[in-house]
Steps between C-alpha positions, in 0.01 A plus 500: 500500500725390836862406442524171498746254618565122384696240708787391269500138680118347416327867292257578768382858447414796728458838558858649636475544879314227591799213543667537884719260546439175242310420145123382697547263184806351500670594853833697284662797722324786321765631355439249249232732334581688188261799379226391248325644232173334411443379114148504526271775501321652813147398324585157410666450811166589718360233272753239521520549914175431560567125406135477404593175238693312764268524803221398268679237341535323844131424501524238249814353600362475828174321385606246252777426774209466724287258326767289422553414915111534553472246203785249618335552858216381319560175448614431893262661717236349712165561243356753803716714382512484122159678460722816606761413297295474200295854609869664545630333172172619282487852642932563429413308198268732392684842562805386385482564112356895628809543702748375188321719268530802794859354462515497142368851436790659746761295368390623149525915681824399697644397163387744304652780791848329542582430124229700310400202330403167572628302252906421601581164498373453914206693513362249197611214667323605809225620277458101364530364886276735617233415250565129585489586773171682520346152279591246732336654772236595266483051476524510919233698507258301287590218640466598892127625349387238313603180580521334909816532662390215686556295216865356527578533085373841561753611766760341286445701208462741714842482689613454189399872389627626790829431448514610152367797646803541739747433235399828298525667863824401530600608126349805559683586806817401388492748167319692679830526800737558247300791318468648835776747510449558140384838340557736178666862710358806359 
């Protein structure tokens, strides 16, 4: 394993020789770095830097996020265009609860890899969002497929759903920010 060094201002971490002049992180002279030794195993940490769970995890986020503005836009634009809002809304609509349970699944291995279990106190409360989560778009879903969007109620409830939707997004992302850093060493 490299020697590693860690920036004593803001914790940024590198391989020792690769800091000229500044921290690329925080702008610190470099002499601000101290010499680090890495709690976490070299298999774990393969695991953990791939960032599999948090790239995926944007999918969702991104799509309920989405179909909230396409659902507001909704209710403004010029009916021409509404047929392709309704087309976009039913075909996010309808990958969204895949991508959360995508999302689910690597939460549930990212977890498991940082703290070797996944029930601490977080990971269940992200557990319980996630599977609310995963429902509500479950109820977009259904909705977007089986009833007209066209239909004014219908967008309501729909809107509605959408920003329930981004409200466990939110939640999710902010346990999920402060878990970030987080892992067992060894």
């Amino acid at each position: 394993m490299a020697n590693l060094i860690r920036c004593k201002a803001c914790g940024y971490v590198t391989v020792d020789g690769k800091i000229t002049d500044v921290c690329p992180a925080c702008g610190v002279p470099a002499k601000m770095f101290e010499p680090y030794q890495d709690p976490v195993a070299e298999k774990r940490r393969k695991i953990l830097g791939l960032h599999i769970h948090p790239i995926i995890v944007h999918f969702p986020q991104s799509f309920a996020f989405t179909l909230f503005v396409l659902a507001v836009l909704s209710f403004v634009a010029p009916p021409q265009i509404n047929g392709v809002l309704n087309c976009t809304m039913q075909v996010i609509s309808s990958a969204l609860p895949f991508f959360l349970i995508l999302a689910l699944l690597t939460g549930l291995v990212d977890g498991k890899t940082r703290f070797r279990k996944v029930t601490t106190p977080f990971l269940k409360k992200k557990i319980i969002f996630g599977l609310s989560f995963l429902f509500t778009s479950i109820l977009i879903a259904a909705v977007v497929l089986a009833l007209p969007l066209s239909s004014v109620p219908v967008m309501v409830l729909f809107t509605l759903l959408t920003i329930i939707a981004v409200g466990f997004s939110i939640a999710l992302g902010l346990i999920g920010d402060e878990l970030m850093e987080a892992k067992l060493s060894g």
